[in-house]
N, CA, C and O atoms as a printed pandas DataFrame, in Angstrom:
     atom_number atom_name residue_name chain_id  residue_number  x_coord  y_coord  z_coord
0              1         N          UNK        A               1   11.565    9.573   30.728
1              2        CA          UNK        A               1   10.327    9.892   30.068
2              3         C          UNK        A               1   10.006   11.355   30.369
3              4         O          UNK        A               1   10.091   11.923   31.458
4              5         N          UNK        A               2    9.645   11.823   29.267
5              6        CA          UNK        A               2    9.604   13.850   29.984
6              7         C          UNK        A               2    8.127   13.760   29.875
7              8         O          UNK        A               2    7.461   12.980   29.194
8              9         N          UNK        A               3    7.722   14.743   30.705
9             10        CA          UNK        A               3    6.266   14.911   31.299
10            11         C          UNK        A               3    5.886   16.148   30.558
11            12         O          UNK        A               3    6.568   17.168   30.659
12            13         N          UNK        A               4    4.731   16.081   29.758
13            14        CA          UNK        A               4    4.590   17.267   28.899
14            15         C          UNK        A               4    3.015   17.388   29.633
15            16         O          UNK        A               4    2.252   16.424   29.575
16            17         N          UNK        A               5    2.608   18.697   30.337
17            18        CA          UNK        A               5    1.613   19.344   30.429
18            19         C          UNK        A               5    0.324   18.833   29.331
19            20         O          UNK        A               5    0.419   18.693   28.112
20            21         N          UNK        A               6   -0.480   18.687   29.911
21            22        CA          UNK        A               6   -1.978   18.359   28.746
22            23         C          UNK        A               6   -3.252   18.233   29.946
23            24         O          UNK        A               6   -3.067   18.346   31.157
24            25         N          UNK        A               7   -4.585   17.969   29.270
25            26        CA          UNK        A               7   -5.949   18.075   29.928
26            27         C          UNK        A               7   -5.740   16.689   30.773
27            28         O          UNK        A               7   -5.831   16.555   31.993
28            29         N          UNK        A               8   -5.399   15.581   29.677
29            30        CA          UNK        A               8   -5.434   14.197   30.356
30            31         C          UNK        A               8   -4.569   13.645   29.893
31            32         O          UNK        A               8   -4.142   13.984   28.789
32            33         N          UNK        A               9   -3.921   12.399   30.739
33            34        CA          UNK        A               9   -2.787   11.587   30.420
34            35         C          UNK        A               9   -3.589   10.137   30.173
35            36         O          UNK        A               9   -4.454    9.761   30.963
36            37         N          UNK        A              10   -3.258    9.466   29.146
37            38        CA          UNK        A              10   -3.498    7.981   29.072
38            39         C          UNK        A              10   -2.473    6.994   29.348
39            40         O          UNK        A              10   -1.356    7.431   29.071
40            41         N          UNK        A              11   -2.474    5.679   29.850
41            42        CA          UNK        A              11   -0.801    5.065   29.912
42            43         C          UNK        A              11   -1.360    4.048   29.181
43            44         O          UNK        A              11   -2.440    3.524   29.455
44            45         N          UNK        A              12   -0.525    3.703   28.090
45            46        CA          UNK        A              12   -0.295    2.111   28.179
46            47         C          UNK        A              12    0.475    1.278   29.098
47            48         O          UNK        A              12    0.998    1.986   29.959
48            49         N          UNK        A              13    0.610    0.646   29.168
49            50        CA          UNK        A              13    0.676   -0.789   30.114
50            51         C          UNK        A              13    0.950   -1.909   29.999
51            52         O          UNK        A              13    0.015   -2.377   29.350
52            53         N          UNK        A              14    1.768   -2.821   30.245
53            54        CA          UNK        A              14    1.621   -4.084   29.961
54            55         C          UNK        A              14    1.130   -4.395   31.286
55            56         O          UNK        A              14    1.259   -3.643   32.253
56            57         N          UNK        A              15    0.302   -6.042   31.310
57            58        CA          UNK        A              15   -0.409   -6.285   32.426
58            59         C          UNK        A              15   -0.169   -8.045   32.271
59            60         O          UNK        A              15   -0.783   -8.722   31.446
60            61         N          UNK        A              16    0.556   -8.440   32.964
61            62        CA          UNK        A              16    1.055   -9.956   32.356
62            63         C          UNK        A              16    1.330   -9.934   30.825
63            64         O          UNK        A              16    2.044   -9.084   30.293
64            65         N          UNK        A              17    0.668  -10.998   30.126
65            66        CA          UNK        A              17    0.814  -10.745   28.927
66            67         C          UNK        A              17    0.365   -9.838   27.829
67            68         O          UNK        A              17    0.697   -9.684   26.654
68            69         N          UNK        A              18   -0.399   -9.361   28.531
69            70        CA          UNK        A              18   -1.681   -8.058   27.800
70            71         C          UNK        A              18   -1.452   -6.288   27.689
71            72         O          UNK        A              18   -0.536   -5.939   28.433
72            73         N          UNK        A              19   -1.701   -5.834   27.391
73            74        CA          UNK        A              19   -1.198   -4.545   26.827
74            75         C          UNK        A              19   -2.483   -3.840   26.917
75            76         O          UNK        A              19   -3.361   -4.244   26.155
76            77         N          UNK        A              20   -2.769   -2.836   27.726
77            78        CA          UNK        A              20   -4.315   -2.242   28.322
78            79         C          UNK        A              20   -4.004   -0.460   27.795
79            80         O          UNK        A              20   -2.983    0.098   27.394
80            81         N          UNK        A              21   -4.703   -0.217   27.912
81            82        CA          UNK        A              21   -4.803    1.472   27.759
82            83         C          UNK        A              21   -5.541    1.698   29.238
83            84         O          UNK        A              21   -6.583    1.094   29.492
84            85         N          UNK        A              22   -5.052    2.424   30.002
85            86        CA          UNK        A              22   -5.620    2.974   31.087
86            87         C          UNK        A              22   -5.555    4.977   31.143
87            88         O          UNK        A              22   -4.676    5.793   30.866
88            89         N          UNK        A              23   -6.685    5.066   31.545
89            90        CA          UNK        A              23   -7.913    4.780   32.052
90            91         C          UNK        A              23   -8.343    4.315   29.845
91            92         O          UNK        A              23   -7.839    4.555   28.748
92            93         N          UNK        A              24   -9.620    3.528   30.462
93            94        CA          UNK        A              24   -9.775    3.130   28.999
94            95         C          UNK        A              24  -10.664    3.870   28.499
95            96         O          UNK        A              24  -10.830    3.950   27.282
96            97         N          UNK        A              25  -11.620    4.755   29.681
97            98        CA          UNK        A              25  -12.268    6.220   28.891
98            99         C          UNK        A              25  -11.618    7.596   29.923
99           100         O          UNK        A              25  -11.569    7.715   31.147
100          101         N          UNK        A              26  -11.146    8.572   28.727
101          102        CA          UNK        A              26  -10.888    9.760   29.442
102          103         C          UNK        A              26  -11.618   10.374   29.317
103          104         O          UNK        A              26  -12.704    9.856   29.056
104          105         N          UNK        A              27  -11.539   12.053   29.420
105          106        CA          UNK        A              27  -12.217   13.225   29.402
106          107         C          UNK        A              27  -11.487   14.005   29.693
107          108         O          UNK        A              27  -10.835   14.270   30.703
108          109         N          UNK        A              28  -11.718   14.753   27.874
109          110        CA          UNK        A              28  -10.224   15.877   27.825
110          111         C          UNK        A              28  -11.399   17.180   27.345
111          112         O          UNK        A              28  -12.592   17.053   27.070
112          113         N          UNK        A              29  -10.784   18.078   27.365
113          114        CA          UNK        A              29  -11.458   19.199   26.775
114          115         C          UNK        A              29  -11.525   19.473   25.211
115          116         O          UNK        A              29  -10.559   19.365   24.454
116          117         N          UNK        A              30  -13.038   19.910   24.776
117          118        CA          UNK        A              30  -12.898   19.830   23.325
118          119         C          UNK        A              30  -12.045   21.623   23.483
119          120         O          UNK        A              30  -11.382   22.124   24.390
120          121         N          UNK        A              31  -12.465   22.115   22.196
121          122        CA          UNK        A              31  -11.799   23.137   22.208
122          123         C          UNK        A              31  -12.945   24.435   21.731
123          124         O          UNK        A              31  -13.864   24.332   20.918
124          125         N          UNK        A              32  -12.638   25.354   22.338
125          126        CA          UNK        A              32  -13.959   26.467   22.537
126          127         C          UNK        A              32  -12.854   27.296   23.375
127          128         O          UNK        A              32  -11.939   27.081   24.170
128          129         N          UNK        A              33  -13.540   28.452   22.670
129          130        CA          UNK        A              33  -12.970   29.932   22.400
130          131         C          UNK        A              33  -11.446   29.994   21.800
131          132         O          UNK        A              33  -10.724   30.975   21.979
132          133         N          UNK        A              34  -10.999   28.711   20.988
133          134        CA          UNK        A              34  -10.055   29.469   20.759
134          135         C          UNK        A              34   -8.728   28.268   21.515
135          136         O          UNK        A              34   -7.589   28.175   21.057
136          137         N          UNK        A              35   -9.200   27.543   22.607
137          138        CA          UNK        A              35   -8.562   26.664   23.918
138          139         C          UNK        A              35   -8.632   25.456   23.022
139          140         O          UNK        A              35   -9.666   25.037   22.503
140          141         N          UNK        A              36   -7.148   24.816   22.861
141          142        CA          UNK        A              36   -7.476   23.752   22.020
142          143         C          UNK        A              36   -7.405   22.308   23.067
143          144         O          UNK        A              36   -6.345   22.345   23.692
144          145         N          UNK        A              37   -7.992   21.430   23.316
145          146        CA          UNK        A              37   -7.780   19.898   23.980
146          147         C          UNK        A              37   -7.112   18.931   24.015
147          148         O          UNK        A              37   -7.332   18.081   23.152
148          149         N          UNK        A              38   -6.240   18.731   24.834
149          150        CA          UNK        A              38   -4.861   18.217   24.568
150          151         C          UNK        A              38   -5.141   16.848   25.072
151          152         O          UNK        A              38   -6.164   16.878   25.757
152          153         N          UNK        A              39   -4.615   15.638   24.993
153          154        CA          UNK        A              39   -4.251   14.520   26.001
154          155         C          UNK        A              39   -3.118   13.781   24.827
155          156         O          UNK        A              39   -2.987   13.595   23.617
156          157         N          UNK        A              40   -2.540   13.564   25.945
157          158        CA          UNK        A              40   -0.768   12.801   26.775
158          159         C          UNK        A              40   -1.085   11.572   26.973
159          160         O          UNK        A              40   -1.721   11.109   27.919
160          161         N          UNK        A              41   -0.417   10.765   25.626
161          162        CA          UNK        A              41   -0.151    9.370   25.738
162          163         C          UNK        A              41    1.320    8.659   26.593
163          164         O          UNK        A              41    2.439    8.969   26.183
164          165         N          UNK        A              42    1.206    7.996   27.422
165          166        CA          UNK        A              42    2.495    7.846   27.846
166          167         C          UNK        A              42    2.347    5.997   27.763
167          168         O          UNK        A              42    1.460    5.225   28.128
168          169         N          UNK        A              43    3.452    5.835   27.211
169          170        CA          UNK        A              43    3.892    4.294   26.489
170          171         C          UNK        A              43    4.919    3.805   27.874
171          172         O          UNK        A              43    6.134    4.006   27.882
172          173         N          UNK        A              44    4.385    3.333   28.672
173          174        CA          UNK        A              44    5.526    2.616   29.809
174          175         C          UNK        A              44    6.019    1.744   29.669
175          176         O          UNK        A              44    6.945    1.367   30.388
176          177         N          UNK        A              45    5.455    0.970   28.452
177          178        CA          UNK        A              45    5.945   -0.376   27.789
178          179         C          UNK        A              45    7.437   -0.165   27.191
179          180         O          UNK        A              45    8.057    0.820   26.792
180          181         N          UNK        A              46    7.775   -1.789   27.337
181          182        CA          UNK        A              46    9.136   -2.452   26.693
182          183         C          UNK        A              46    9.282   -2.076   25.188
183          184         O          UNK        A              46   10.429   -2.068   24.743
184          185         N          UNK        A              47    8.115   -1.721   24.241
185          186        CA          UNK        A              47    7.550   -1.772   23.124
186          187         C          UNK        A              47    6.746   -0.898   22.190
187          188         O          UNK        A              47    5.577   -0.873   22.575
188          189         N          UNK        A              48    6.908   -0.293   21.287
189          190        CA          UNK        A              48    6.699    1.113   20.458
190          191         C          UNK        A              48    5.434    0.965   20.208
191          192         O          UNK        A              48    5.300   -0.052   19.528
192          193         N          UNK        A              49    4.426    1.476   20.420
193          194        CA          UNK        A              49    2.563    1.935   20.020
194          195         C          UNK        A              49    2.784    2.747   19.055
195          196         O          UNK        A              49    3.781    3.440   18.850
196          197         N          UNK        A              50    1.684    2.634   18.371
197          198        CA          UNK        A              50    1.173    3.195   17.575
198          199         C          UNK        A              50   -0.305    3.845   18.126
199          200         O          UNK        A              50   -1.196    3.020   18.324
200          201         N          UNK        A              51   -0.591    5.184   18.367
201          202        CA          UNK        A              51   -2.237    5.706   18.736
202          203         C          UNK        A              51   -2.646    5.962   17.422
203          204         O          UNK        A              51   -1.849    6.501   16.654
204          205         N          UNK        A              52   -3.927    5.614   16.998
205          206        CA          UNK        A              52   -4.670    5.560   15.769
206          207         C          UNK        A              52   -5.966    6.579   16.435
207          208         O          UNK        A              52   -6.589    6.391   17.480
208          209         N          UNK        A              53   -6.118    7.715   15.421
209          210        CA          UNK        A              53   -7.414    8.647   15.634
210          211         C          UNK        A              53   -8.448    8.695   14.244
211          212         O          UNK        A              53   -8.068    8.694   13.073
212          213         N          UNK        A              54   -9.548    8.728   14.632
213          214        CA          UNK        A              54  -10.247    9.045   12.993
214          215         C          UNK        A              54   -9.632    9.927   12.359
215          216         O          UNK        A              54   -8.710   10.442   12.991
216          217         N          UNK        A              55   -9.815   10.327   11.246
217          218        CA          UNK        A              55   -9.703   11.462   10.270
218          219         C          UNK        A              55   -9.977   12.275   10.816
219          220         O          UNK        A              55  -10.875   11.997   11.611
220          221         N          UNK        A              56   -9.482   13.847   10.858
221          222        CA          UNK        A              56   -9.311   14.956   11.585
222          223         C          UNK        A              56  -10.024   15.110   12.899
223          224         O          UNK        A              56  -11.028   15.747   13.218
224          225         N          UNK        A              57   -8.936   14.082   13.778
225          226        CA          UNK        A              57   -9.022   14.525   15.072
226          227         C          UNK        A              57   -8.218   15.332   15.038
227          228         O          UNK        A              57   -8.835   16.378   14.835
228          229         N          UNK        A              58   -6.720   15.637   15.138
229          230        CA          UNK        A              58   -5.514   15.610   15.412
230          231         C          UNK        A              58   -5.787   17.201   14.281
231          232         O          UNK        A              58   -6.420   17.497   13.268
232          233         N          UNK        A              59   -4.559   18.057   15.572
233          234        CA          UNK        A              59   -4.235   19.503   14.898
234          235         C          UNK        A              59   -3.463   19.383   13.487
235          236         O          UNK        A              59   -3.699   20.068   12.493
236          237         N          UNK        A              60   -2.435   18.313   13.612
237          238        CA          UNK        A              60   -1.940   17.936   12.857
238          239         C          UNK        A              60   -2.066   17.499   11.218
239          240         O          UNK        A              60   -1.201   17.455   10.343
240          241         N          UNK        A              61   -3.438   17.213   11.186
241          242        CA          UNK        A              61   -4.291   16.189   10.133
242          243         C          UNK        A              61   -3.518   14.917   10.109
243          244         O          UNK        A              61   -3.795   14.242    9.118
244          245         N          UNK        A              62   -2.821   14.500   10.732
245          246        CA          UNK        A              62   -2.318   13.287   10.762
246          247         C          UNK        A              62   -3.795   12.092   11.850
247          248         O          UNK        A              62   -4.626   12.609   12.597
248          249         N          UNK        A              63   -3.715   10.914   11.649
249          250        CA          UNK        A              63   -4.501   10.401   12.049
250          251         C          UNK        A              63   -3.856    8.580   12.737
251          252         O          UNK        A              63   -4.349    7.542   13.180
252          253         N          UNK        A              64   -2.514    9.151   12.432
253          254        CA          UNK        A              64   -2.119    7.979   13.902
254          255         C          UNK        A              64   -0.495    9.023   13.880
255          256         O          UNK        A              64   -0.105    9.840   13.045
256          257         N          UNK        A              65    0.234    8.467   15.374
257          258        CA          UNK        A              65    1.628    8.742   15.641
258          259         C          UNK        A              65    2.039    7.618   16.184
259          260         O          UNK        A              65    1.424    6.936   17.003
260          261         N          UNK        A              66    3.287    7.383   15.639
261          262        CA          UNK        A              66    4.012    6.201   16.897
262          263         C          UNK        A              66    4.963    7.068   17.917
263          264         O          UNK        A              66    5.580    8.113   17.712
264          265         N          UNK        A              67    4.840    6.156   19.222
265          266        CA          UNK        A              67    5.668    6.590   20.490
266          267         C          UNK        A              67    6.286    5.451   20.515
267          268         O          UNK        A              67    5.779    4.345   20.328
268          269         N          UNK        A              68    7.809    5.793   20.833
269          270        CA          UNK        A              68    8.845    4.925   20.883
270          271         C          UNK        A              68    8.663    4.035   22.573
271          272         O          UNK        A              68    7.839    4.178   23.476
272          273         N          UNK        A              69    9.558    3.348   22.450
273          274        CA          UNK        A              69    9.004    2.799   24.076
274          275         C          UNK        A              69    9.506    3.302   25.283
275          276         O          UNK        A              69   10.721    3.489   25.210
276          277         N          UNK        A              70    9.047    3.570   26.295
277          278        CA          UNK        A              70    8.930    4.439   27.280
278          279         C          UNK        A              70    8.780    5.745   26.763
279          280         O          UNK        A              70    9.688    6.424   27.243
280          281         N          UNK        A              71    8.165    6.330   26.117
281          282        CA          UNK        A              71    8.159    7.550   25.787
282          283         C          UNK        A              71    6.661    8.148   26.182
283          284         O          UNK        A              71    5.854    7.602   26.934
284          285         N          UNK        A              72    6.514    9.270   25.559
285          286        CA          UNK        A              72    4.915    9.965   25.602
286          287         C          UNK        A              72    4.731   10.610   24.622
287          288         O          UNK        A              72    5.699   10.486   23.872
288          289         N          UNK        A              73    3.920   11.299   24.192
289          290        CA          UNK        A              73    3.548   12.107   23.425
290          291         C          UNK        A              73    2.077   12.858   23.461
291          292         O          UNK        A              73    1.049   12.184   23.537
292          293         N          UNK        A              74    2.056   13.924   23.417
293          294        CA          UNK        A              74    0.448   14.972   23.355
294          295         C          UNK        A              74    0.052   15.508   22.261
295          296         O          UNK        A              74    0.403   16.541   21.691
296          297         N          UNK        A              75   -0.785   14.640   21.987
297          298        CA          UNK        A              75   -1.650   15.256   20.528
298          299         C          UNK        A              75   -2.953   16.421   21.177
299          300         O          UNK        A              75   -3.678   16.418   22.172
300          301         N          UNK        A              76   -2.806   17.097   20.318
301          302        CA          UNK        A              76   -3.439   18.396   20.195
302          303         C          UNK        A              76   -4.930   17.759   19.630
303          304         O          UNK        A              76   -4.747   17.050   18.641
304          305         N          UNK        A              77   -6.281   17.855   20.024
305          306        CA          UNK        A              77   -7.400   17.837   19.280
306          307         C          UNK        A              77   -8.126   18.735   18.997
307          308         O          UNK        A              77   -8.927   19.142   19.840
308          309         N          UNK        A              78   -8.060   19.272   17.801
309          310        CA          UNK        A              78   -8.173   20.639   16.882
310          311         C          UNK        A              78   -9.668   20.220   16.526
311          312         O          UNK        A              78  -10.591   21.025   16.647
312          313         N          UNK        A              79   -9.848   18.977   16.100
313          314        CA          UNK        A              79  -11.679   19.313   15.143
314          315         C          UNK        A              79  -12.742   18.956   15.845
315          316         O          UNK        A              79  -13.767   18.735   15.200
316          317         N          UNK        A              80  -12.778   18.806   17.348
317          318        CA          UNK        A              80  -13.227   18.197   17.836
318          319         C          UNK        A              80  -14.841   19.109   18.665
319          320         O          UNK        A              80  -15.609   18.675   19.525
320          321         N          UNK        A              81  -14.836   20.003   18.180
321          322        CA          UNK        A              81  -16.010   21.360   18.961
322          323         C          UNK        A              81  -16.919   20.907   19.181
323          324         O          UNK        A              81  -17.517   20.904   20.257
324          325         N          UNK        A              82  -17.251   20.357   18.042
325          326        CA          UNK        A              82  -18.704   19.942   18.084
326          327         C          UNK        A              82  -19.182   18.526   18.744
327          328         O          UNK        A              82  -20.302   18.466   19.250
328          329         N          UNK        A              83  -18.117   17.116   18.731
329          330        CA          UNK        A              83  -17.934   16.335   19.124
330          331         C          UNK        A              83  -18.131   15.494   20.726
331          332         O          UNK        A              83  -17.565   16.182   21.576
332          333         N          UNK        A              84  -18.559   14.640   21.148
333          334        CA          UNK        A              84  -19.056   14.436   21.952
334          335         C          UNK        A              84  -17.824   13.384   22.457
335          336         O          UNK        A              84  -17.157   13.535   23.481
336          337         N          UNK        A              85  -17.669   12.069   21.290
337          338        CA          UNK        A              85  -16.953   11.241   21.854
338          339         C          UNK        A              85  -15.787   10.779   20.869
339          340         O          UNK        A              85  -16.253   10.524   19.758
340          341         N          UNK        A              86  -14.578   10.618   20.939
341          342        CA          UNK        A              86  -13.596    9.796   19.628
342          343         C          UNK        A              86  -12.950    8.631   20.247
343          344         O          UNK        A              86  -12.302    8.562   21.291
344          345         N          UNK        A              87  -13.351    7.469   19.142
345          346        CA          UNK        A              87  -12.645    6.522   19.556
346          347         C          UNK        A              87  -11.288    6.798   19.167
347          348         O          UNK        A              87  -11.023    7.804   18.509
348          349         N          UNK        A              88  -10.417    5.980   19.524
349          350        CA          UNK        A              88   -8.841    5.323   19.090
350          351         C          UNK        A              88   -8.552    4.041   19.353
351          352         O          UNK        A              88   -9.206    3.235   20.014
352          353         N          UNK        A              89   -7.476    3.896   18.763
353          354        CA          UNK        A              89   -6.910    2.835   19.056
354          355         C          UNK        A              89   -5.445    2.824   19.378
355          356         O          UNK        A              89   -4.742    3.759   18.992
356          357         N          UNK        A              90   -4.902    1.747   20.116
357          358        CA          UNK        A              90   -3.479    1.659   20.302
358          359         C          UNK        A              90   -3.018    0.144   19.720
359          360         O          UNK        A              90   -3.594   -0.928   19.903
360          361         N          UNK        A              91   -1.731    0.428   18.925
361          362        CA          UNK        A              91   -1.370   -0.991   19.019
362          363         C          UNK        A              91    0.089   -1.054   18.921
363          364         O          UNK        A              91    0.900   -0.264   18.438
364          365         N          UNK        A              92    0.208   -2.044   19.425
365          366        CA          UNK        A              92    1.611   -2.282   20.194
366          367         C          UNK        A              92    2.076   -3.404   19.329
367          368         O          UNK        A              92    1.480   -4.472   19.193
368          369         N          UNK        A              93    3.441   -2.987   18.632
369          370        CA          UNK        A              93    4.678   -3.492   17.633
370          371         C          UNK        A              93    5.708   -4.129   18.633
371          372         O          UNK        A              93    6.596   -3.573   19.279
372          373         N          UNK        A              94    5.282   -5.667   18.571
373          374        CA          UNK        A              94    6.443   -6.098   19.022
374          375         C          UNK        A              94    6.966   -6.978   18.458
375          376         O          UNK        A              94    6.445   -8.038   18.806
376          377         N          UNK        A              95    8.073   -7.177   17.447
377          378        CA          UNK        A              95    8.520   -7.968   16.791
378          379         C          UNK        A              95    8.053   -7.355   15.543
379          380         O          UNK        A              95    8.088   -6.185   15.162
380          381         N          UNK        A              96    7.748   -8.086   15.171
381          382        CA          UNK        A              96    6.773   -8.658   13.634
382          383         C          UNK        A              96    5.246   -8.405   13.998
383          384         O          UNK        A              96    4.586   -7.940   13.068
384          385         N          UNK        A              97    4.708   -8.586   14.949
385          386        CA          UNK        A              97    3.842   -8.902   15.638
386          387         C          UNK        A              97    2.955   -7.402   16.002
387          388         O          UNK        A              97    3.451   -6.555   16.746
388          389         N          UNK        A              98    1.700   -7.244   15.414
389          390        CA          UNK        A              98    0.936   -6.180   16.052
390          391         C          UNK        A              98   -0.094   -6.555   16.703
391          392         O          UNK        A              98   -1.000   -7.155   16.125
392          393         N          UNK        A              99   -0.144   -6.267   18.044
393          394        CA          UNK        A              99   -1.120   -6.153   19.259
394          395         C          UNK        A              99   -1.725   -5.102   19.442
395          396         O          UNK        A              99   -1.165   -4.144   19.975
396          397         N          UNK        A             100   -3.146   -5.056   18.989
397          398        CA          UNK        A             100   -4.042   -4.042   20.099
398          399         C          UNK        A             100   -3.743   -3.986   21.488
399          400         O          UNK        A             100   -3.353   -5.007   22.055
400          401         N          UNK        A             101   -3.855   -3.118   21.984
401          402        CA          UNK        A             101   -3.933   -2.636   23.431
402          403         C          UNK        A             101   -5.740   -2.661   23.805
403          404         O          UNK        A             101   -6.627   -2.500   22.967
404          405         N          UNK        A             102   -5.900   -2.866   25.027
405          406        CA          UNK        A             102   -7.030   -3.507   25.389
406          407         C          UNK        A             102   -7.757   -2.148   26.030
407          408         O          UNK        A             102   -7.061   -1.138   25.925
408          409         N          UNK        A             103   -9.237   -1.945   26.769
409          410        CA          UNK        A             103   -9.416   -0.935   27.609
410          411         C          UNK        A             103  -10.149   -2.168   28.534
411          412         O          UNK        A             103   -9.888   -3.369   28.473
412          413         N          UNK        A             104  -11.129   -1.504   29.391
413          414        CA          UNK        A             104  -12.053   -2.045   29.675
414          415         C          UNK        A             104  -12.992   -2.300   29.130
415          416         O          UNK        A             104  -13.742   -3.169   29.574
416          417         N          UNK        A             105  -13.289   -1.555   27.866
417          418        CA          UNK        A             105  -14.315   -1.153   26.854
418          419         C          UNK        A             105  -13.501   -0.714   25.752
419          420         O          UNK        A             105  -12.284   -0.741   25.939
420          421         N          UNK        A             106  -13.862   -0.380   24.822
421          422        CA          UNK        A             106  -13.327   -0.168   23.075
422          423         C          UNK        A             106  -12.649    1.527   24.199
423          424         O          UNK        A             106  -13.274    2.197   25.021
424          425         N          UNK        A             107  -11.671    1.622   23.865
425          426        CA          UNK        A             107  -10.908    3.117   24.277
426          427         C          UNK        A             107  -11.545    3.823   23.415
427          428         O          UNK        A             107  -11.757    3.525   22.240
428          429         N          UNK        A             108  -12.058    5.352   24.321
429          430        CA          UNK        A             108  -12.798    6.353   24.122
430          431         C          UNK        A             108  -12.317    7.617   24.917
431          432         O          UNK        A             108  -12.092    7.581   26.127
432          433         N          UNK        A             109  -12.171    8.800   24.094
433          434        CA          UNK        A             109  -12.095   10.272   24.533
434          435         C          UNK        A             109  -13.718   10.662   24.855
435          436         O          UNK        A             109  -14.626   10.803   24.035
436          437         N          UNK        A             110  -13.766   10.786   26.315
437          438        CA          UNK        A             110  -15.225   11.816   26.264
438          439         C          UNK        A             110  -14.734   13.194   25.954
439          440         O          UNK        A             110  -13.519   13.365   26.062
440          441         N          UNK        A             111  -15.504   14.239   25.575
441          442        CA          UNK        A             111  -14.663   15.932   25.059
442          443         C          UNK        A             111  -15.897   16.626   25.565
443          444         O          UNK        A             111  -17.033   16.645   25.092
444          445         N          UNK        A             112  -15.359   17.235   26.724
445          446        CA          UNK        A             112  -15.552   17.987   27.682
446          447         C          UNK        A             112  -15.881   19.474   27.533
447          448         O          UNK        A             112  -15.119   20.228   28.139
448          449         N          UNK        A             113  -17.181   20.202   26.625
449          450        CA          UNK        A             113  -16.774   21.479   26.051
450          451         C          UNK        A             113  -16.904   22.795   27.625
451          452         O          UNK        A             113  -16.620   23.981   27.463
């Protein structure tokens, strides 16, 4: 799994039978002066996620990516200045079969200006 530099890392998880997002709220940096806010999904699972973002979170304009299993990936959050909080979601493809990933609470970016 390669370790890519970012504000915050999230993991998925499997946890017995359950599939968690940890931590289930972060706090990444929005972006001001110019500094854009990064966070690092890392998939430790047997099993390929999908992270789902609203409509222009992502530098990208894309508004989900899949990570293969054991992998990571760092999305860039470009629209986020003004923004306080973004949900997401994760869900985990196994089989045929799509599973949400759980938090403690609905998974949330706090953005840190």
């Amino acid at each position: 799994m390669a370790h890519n530099r970012s504000d915050r890392d999230v993991y998925v998880v499997k946890v017995g039978s359950e599939y968690r997002v940890r931590p289930a709220v972060a706090a990444v940096k929005g972006r001001t002066a110019g500094v854009k806010g990064t966070v690092t999904f890392r998939n430790t699972t047997d099993d390929p996620i999908t992270v789902i973002f609203p409509a222009n979170t992502m530098e990208n304009g894309a508004d989900s990516q899949n990570i293969g299993r054991k992998l990571d990936a760092t999305f860039t959050l470009e629209h986020v200045v003004d923004v306080k909080t973004v949900s997401y979601m994760v869900i985990v493809s196994r089989g045929t079969e799509l599973i949400p990933a759980k938090g403690e609470s609905e998974p949330v970016l706090i953005i840190d200006p």
